[in-house]
C-alpha positions as a printed NumPy array, in Angstrom:
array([[ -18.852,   -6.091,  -33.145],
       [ -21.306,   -7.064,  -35.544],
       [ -23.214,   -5.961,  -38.709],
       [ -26.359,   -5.243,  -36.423],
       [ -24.841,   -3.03 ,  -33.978],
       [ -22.224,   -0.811,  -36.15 ],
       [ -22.379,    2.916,  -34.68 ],
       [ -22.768,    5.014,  -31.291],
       [ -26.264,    5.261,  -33.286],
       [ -26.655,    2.018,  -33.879],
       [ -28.498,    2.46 ,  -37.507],
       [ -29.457,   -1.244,  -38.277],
       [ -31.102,   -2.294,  -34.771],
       [ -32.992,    1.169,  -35.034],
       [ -34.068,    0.294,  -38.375],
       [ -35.284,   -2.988,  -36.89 ],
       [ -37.151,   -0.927,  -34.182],
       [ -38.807,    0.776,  -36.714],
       [ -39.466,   -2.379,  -38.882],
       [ -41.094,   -4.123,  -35.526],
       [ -43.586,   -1.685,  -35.685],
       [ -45.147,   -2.424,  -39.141],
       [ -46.871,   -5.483,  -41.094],
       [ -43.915,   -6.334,  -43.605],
       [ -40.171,   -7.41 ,  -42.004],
       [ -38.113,   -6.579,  -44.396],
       [ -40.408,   -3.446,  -45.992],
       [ -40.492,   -0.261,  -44.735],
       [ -43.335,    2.373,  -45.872],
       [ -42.761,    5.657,  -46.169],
       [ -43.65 ,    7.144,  -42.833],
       [ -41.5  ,    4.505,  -41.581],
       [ -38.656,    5.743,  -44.289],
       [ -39.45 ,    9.347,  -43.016],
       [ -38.473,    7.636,  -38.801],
       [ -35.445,    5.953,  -40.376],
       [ -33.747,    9.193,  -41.035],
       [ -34.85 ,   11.294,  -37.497],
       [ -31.328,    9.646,  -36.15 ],
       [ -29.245,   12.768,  -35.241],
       [ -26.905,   12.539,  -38.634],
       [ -25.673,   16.055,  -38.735],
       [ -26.618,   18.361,  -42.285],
       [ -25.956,   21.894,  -42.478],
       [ -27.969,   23.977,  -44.775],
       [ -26.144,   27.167,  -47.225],
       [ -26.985,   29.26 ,  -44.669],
       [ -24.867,   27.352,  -41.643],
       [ -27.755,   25.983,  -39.928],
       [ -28.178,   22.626,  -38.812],
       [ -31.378,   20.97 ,  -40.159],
       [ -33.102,   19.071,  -37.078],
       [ -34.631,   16.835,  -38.982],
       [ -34.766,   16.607,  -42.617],
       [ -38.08 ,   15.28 ,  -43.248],
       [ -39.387,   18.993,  -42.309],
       [ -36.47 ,   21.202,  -43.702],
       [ -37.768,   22.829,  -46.742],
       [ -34.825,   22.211,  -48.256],
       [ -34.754,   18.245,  -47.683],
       [ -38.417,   17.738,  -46.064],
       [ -40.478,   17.323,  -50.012],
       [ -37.964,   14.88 ,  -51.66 ],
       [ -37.794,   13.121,  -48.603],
       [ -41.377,   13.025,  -48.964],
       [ -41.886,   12.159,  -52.332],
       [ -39.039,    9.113,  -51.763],
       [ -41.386,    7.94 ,  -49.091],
       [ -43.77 ,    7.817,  -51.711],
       [ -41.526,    5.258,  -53.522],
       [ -41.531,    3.285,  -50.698],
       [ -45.244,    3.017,  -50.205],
       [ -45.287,    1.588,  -53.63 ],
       [ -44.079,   -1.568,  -51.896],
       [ -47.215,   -2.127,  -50.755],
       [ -49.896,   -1.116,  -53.197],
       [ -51.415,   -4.039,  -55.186],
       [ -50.487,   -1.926,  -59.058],
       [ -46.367,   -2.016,  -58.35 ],
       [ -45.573,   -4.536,  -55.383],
       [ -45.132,   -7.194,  -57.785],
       [ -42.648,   -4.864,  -59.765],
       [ -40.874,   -3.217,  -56.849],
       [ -40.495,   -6.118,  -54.207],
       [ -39.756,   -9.801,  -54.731],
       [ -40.445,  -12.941,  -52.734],
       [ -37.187,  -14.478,  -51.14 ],
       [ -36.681,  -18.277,  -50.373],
       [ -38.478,  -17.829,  -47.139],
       [ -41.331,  -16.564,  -48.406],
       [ -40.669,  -13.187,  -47.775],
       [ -41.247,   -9.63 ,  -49.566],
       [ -37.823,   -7.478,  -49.768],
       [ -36.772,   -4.748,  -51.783],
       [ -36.35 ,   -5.204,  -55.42 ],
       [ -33.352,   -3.072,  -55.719],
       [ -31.059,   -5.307,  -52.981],
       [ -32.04 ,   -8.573,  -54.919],
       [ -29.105,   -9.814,  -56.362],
       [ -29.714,  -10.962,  -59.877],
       [ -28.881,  -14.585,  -60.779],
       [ -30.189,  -14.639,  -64.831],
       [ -31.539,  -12.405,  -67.046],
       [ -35.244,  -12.256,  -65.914],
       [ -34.028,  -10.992,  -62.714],
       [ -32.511,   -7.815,  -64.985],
       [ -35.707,   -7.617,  -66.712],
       [ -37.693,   -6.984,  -63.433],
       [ -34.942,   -4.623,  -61.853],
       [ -35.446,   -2.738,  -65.217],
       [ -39.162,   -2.416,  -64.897],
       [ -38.591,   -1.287,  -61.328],
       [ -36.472,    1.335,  -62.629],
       [ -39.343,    2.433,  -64.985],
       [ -42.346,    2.701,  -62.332],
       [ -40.196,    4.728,  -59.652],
       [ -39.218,    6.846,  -62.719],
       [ -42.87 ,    7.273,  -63.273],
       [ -43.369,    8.647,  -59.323],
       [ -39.977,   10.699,  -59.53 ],
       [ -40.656,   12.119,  -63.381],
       [ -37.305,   11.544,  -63.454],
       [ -36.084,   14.053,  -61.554],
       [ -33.996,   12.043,  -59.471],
       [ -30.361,   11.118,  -60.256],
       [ -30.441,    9.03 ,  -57.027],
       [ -34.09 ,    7.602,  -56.541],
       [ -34.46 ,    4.691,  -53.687],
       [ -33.537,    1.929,  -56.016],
       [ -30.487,    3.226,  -57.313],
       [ -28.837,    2.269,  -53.55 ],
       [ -27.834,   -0.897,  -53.764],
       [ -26.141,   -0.427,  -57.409],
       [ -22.581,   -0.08 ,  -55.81 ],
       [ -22.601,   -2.808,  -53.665],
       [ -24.047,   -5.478,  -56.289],
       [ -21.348,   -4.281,  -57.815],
       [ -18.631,   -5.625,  -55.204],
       [ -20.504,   -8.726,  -55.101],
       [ -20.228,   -9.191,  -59.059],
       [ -16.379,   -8.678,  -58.34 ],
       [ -16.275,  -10.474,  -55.31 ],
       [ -13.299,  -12.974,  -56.772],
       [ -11.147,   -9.815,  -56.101],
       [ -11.924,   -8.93 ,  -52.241],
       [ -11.711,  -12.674,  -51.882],
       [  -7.948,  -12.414,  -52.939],
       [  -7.483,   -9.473,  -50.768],
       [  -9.191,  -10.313,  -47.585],
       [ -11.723,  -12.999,  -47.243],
       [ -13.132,  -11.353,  -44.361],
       [ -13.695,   -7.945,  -46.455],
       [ -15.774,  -10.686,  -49.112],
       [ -17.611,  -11.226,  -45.976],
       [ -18.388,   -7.815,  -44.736],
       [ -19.909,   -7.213,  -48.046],
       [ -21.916,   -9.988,  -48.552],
       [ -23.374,   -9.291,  -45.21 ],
       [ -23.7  ,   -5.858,  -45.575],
       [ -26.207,   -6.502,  -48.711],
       [ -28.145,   -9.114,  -46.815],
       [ -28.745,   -6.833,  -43.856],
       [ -29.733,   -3.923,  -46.369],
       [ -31.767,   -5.984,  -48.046],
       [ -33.46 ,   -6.992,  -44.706],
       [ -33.874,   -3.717,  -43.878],
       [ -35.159,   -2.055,  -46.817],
       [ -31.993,    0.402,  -46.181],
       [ -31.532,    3.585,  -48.857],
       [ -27.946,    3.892,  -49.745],
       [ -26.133,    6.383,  -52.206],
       [ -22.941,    6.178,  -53.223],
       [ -19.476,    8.197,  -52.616],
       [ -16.954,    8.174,  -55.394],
       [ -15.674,   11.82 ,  -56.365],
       [ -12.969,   14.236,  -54.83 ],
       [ -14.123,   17.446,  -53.937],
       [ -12.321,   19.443,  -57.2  ],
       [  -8.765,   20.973,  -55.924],
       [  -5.601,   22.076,  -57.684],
       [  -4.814,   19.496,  -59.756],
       [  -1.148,   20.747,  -59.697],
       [  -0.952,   19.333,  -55.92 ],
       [  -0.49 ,   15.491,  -55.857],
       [  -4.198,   13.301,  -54.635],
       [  -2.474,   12.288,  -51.889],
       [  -1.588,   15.671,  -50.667],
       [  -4.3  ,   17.579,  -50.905],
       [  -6.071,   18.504,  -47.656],
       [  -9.659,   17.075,  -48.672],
       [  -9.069,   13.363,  -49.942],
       [ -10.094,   10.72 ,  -47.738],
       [  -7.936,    8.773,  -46.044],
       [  -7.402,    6.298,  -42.849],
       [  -5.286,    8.603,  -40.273],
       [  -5.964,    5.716,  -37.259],
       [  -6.609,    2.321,  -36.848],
       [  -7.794,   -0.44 ,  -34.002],
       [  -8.204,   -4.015,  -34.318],
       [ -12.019,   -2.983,  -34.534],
       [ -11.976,    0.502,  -36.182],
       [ -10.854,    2.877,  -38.49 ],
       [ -10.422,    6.724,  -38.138],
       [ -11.073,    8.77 ,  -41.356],
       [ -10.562,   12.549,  -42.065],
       [ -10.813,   13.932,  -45.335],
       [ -14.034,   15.022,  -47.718],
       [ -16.011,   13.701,  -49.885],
       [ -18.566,   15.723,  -52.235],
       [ -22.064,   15.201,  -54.041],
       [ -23.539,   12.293,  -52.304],
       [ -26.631,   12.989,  -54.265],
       [ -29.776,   11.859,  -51.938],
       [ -26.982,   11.202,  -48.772],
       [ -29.248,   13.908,  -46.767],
       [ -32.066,   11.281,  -47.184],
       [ -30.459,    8.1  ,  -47.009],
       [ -29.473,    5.513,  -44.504],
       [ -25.816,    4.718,  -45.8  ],
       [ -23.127,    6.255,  -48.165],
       [ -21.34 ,    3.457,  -50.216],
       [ -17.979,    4.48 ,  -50.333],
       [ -15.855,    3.475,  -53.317],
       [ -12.403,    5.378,  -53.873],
       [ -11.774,    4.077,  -57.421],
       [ -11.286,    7.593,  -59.788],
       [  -7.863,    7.051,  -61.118],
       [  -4.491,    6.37 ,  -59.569],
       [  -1.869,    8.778,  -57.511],
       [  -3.154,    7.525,  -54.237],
       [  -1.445,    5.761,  -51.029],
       [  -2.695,    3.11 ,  -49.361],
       [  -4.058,    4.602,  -46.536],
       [  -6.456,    6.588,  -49.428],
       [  -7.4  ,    3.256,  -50.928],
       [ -10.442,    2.189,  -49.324],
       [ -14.017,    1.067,  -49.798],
       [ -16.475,    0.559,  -47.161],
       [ -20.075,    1.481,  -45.735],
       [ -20.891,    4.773,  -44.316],
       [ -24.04 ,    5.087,  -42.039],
       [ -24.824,    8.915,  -42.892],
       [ -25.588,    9.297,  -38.846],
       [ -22.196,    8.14 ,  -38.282],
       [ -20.793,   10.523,  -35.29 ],
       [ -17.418,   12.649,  -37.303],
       [ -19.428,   12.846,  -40.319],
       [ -21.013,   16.295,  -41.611],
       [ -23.165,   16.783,  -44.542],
       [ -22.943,   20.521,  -45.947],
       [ -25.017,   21.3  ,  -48.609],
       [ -25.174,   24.046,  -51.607],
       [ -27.616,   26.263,  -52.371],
       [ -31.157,   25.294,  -52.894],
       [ -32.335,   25.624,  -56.755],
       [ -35.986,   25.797,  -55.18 ],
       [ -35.769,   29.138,  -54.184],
       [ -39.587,   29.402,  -52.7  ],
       [ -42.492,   27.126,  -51.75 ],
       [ -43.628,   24.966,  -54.932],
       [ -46.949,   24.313,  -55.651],
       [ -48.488,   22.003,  -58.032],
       [ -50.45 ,   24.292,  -60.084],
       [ -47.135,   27.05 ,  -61.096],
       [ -44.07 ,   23.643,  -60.078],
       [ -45.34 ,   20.578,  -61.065],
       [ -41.97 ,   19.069,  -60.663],
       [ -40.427,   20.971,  -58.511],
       [ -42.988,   20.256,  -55.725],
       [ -41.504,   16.6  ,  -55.988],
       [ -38.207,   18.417,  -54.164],
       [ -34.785,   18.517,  -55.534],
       [ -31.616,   16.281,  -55.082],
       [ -29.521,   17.965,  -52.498],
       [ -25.86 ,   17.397,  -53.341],
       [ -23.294,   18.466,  -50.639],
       [ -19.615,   18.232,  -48.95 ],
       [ -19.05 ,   15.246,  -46.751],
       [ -16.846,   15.886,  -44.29 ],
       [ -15.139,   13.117,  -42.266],
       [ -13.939,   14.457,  -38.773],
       [ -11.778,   11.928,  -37.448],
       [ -14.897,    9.795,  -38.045],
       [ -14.826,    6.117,  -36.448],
       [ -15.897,    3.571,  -38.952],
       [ -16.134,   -0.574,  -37.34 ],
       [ -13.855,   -2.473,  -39.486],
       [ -17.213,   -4.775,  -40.175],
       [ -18.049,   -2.067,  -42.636],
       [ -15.141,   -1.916,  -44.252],
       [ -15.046,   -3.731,  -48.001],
       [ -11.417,   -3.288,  -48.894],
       [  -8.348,   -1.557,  -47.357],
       [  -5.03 ,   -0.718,  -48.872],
       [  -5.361,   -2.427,  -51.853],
       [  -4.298,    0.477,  -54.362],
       [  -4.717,   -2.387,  -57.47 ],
       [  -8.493,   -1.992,  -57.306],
       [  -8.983,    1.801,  -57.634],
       [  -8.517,    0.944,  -60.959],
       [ -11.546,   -1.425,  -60.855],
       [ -13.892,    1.763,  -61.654],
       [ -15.498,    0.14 ,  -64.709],
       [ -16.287,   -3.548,  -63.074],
       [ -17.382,   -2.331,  -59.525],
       [ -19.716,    0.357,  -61.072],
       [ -21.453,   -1.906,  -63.942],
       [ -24.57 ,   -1.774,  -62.2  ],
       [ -24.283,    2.073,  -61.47 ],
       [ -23.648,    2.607,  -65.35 ],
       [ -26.867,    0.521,  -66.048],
       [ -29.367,    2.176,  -63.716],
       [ -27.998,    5.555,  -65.17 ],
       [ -28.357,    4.51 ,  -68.846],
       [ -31.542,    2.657,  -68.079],
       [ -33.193,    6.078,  -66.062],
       [ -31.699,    7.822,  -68.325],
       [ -33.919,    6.008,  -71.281],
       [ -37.268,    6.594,  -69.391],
       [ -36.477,    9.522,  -68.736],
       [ -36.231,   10.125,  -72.601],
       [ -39.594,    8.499,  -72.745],
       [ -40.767,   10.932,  -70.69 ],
       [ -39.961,   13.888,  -72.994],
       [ -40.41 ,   12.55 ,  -76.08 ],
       [ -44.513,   12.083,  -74.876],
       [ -44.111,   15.767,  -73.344],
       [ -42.793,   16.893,  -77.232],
       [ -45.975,   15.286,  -78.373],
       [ -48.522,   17.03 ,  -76.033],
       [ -46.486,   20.072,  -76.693],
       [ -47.161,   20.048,  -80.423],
       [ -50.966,   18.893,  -80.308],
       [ -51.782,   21.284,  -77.776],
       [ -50.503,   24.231,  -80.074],
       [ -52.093,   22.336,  -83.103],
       [ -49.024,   22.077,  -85.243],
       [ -48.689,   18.207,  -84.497],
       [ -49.238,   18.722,  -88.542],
       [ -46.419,   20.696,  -89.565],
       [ -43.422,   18.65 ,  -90.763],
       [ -41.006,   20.514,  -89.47 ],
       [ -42.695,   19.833,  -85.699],
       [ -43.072,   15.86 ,  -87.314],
       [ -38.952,   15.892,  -87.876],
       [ -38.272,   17.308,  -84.425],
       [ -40.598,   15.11 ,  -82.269],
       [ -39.336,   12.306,  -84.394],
       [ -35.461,   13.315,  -83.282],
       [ -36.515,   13.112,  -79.702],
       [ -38.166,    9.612,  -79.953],
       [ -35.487,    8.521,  -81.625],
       [ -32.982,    9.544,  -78.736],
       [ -35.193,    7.633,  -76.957],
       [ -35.861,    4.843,  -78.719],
       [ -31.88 ,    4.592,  -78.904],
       [ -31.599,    4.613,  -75.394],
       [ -34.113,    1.534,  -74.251],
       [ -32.407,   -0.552,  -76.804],
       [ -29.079,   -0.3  ,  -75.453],
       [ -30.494,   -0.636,  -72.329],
       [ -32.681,   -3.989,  -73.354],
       [ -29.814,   -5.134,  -75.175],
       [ -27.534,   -4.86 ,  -72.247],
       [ -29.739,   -7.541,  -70.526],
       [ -30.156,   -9.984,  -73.4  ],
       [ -25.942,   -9.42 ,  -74.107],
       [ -25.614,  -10.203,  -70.318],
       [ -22.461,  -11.621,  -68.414],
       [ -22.268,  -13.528,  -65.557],
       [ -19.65 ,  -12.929,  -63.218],
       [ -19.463,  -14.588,  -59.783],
       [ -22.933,  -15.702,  -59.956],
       [ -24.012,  -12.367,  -60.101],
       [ -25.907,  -11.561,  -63.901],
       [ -24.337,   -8.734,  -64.863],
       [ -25.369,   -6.205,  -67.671],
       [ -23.233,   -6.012,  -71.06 ],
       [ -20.6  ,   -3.372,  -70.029],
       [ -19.853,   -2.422,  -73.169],
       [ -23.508,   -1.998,  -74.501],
       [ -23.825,    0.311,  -71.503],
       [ -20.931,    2.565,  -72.146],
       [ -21.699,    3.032,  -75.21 ],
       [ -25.191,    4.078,  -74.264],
       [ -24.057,    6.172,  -71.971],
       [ -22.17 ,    7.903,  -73.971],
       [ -25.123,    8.491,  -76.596],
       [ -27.046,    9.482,  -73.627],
       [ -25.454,   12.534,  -72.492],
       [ -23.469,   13.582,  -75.734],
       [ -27.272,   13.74 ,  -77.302],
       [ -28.892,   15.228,  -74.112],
       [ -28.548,   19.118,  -74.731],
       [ -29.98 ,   18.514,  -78.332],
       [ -32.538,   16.708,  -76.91 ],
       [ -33.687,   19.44 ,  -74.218],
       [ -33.2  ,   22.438,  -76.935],
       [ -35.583,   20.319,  -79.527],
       [ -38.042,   20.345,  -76.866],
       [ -38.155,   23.814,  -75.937],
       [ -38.007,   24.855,  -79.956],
       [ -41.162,   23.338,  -80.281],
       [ -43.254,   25.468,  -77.273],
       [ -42.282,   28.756,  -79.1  ],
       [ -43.102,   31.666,  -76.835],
       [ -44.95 ,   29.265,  -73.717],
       [ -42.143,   28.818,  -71.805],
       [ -41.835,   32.916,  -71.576],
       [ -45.626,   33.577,  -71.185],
       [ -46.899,   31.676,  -68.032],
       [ -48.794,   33.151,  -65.22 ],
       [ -48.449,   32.251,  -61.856],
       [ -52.155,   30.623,  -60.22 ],
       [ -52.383,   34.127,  -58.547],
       [ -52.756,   35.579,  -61.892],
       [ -55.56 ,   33.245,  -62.998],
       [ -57.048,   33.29 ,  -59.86 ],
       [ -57.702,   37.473,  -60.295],
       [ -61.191,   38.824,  -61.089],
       [ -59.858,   41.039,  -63.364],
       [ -56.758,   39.431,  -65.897],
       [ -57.907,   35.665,  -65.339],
       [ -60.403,   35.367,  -67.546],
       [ -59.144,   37.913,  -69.662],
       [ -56.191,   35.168,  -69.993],
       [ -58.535,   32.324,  -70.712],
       [ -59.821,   34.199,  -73.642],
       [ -56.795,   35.17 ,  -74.999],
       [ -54.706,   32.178,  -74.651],
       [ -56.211,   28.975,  -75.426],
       [ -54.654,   25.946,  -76.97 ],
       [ -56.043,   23.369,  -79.631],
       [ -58.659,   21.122,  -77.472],
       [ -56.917,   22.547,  -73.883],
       [ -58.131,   25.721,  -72.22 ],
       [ -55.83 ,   28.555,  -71.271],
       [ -55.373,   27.232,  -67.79 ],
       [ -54.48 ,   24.119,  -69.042],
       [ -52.292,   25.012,  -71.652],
       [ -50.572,   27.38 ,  -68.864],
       [ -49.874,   24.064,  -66.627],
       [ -48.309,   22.397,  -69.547],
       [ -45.909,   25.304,  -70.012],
       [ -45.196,   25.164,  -66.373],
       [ -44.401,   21.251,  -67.061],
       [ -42.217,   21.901,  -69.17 ],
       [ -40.669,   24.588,  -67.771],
       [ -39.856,   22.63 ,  -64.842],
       [ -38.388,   19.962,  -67.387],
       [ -36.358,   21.929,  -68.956],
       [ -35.587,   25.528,  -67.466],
       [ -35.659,   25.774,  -64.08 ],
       [ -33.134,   25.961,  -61.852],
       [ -33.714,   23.037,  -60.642],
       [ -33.509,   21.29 ,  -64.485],
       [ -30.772,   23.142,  -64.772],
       [ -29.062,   21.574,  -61.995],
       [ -29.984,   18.346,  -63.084],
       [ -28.527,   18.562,  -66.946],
       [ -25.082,   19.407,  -65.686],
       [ -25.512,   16.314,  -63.178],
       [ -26.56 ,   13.816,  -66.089],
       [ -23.081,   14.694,  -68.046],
       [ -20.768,   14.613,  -64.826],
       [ -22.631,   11.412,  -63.356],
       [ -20.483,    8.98 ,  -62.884],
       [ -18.249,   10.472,  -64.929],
       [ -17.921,   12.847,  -67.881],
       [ -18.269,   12.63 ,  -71.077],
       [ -14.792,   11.861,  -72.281],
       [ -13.817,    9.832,  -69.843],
       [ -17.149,    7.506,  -70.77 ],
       [ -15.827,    7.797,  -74.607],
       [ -12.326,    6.366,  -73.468],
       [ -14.06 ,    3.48 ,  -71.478],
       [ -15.886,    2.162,  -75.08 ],
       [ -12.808,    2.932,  -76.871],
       [ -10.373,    0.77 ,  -74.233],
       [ -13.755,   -1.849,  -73.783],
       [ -15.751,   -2.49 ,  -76.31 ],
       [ -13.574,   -5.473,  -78.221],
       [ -13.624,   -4.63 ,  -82.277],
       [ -10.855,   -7.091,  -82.982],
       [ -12.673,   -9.054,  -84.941],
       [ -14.489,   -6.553,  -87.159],
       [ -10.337,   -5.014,  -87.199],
       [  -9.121,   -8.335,  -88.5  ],
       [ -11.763,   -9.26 ,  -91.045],
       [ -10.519,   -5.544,  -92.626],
       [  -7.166,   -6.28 ,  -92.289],
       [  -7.365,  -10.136,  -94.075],
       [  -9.455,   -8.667,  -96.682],
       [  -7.456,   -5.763,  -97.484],
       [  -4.264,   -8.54 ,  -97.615],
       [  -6.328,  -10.598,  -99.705],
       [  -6.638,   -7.793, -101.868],
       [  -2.733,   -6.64 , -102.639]])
C-alpha cells in the first residue's frame, strides 16, 4: 500500500482528482478546498445530527468558507509571493509544507503567518498554515525515528512531500479528553491506543479531543507526547485522514448562536473554530501513515517535536497583538480622548505587549538552530514568549475594553438603525469624534466581537490551554532556557568577593 492510496476513501488520489481539475498542481483554491472536504468523514453536531457536508452546516459551512478564502490567496498577485514558494521544479506549493533550510526561509513562513492573520483577524487558533507545524516538527527530529524505525523516517518524510503536493490542511491531535486523574492513562476508557495489528494496518479505539479546525481539514497529525504513564500500545504517532472510516468527530456547542452578519458580527461572520471529541472506533489506520510505534522514550519529546507548533502560536499570537493594539487606537480617537494620558498609558501597555511579542518572535529566527537540516526556531526564545503571551493576555483584553467605556453595552443591532423612527434619532445622539453614529456603532460591534462574545470568549480560554497551559510553559523555560553562565559569573564573583 502506498502513500497515494491510504483509506477505503482514498483521500490523496481524490485530492489529485480535484487538483486535475484546476491550473496550479500542487495549489488548490478555495472552491477546490471546499470539494476536498465533501468525502463522507463523519461529524456530528451538539444536537446528534450528522452534518452532510460541512461546507453548508451553519455550524462549519462560514469558517470553512472563510479558510477557502486563505487558499485563494495562493493565487492573487498581492500575497502569492508570501503564501506559496517556487520548488526546484519550478513549481508553486504551499508555503506552510516548505521545509525551512536557513533563516530567510523562517522569515517568509513568518510573513505568511502575518497576511493569513490579516484574512482570519486572528480568530483562528488553527488557520490553514498552521497544518504542517507538527510534522516539520518530526522532520527536525528525524535522527530519532531514524533510530527507531527507518521506515517510520520514511513514512514521514513522504507524508510531508505528498501534503505538500497536495496543498493538504492538517491539524494536529495531542490532548486526552480530561478524566479522573486518580485512574492510571493507561486505564482509562478514552486514551488512544493500538488494540490490533496486520503487517499493513493498525486498529485504534480510544478518543481524542479538540482537534481545533479537524471538521475542516484533510488530516489530523497525531502526536501522543503529554507526559508519561503510558504503555506501548498508547505510544504512537501517525497521520489521520479525518474521512478515515472508525473515526467520528463530535462537536460542542456552537458560540455563534444565530446567523452573523457583517454590519452587528464583523468577526463572527468569519465562523468559529469548532473543537470536538474524536472518537476512534476500531478505526483501521495503513501502517504507511504511521510515524512511530511503541517507542514510549519519545512521548517525552513534547518540547522538540512541537518547536514549530510553539512558534506559529507565539508568532499569531504577536499579530494578533498588533491587531488590538491598532483597535485600542481607533478606540480612543474615535471617542476623542486619544489626548488624555491616562488613555496614552493604557494604549501604550497594549503596544508594548505587542511590541514584546514580535521581538521574541523575530528573535527566535535570528537565534535559530539547525537540527537535521531542518532551521529550526530558538526554543527557548519561544517559550519564553509564550509564556509572556498568555500570562499578559487577560490584561491585555481588559485594557482594551477599559478604554470603550459604556460602547461595548450600548450597540444597536442594523434593525435598529435601519427604523424610521429610533435610527436617526441614534445618529443624533451618538456620534463619535470624526465617525458618525453608525460608524462608531460598527466599531463597538468590532470590538465586541474581539473581546466579548462568546465566541472571544471561547477563544481566550483556548490561547492559555493551547498547547499547553500556563505552568506547564513556565516549567519548560525554567528546565530550557540554559542560565549557567549568567549562574556562574554570580557565583565566581561572589567567591572573588569572600
Amino acid at each position: 500500500m502506498t502513500i497515494d492510496s491510504t483509506t477505503g476513501v482514498d483521500t490523496m488520489q481524490r485530492v489529485d482528482e480535484i487538483l486535475n481539475k484546476g491550473t496550479e498542481p500542487h495549489l488548490l483554491n478555495g472552491s477546490q478546498y471546499l470539494e476536498t472536504l465533501r468525502d463522507g468523514r463523519r461529524v456530528i453536531d451538539s444536537l446528534g445530527q450528522e452534518i452532510p457536508d460541512v461546507t453548508e452546516h451553519p455550524l462549519t459551512g462560514p469558517s470553512a468558507h472563510t479558510f477557502a478564502s486563505v487558499m485563494d490567496m495562493q493565487f492573487d498577485d498581492e500575497h502569492r509571493d508570501i503564501v506559496t514558494y517556487v520548488d526546484d521544479e519550478g513549481n508553486r506549493r504551499a508555503r506552510g509544507w516548505q521545509v525551512p533550510r536557513n533563516r530567510e526561509d523562517l522569515v517568509l513562513k513568518r510573513e505568511q503567518i502575518g497576511v493569513t492573520g490579516q484574512r482570519t483577524l486572528g480568530m483562528f487558533g488553527r488557520p490553514p498554515e498552521y497544518g504542517p507545524a507538527m510534522s516539520l516538527g518530526f522532520l527536525a527530529i528525524i535522527d530519532r525515528i531514524e533510530k527507531e524505525n527507518p521506515a517510520f523516517a520514511e513514512n514521514i518524510r513522504r507524508f510531508v512531500d505528498a501534503s505538500s503536493r497536495r496543498n493538504l490542511l492538517s491539524t494536529d491531535l495531542i490532548a486526552d479528553p480530561q478524566s479522573d486523574r486518580r485512574i492510571p492513562r493507561n486505564e482509562r476508557p478514552g486514551t488512544l491506543r493500538v488494540v490490533g495489528e496486520t503487517d499493513d494496518s493498525l486498529v485504534l479505539r480510544g478518543s481524542k479531543i479538540a482537534g481545533s479546525s479537524g471538521a475542516i481539514s484533510n488530516f489530523f497529525t497525531l502526536s501522543t507526547t503529554l507526559g508519561e504513564g503510558l504503555t506501548p500500545d498508547a505510544a504512537i504517532w501517525a497521520a489521520i485522514p479525518v474521512s478515515l472510516p472508525g473515526v467520528s468527530l463530535v462537536t460542542r456547542e456552537p458560540t455563534l448562536h444565530k446567523k452573523q452578519n457583517r454590519v452587528d458580527n464583523p468577526l463572527g461572520v468569519l465562523g468559529e473554530e469548532v473543537d470536538q471529541i474524536i472518537l476512534f472506533d476500531d478505526a483501521v489506520l495503513p501502517k504507511d501513515l504511521v510515524f512511530s510505534l511503541r517507542n514510549t522514550e519519545l512521548l517525552t519529546a513534547y518540547f522538540d517535536s512541537c518547536v514549530f507548533v510553539f512558534w506559529h502560536i507565539l508568532t499569531r499570537l504577536a499579530y494578533r497583538a498588533e491587531l488590538i493594539a491598532g483597535t485600542a487606537q481607533v478606540v480612543a480617537e474615535t471617542l476623542g480622548t486619544d489626548k488624555v494620558p491616562g488613555v496614552r498609558r493604557t494604549i501604550a501597555d497594549i503596544v508594548t505587549y505587542a511590541q514584546v511579542l514580535r521581538g521574541f518572535s523575530i528573535s527566535a529566527i535570528a537565534e535559530s538552530e539547525n537540527w537535521n537540516g531542518v532551521e529550526v526556531p530558538n526554543p527557548g526564545l519561544v517559550s519564553a514568549g509564550r509564556y509572556y503571551s498568555i500570562s499578559e493576555y487577560d490584561n491585555v483584553i481588559s485594557r482594551l475594553k477599559d478604554l470603550c467605556g459604556q460602547g461595548l453595552i450600548s450597540r444597536w443591532p442594523h434593525e435598529i438603525w435601519e427604523h424610521p423612527e429610533f435610527g436617526p434619532k441614534l445618529r443624533d445622539i451618538l456620534p463619535g469624534h470624526d465617525v458618525d453614529a453608525f460608524g462608531k456603532n460598527l466599531l463597538f460591534n468590532f470590538v465586541w466581537d474581539l473581546t466579548t462574545s462568546a465566541n472571544a470568549g471561547r477563544l481566550g480560554m483556548f490561547e492559555k490551554v493551547n498547547a499547553t497551559p500556563p505552568a506547564f510553559v513556565a516549567e519548560i523555560v525554567y528546565q530550557h532556557v540554559n542560565r549557567d553562565k549568567a549562574s556562574q559569573f554570580v557565583r565566581d564573583y561572589l567567591a572573588r568577593s569572600r
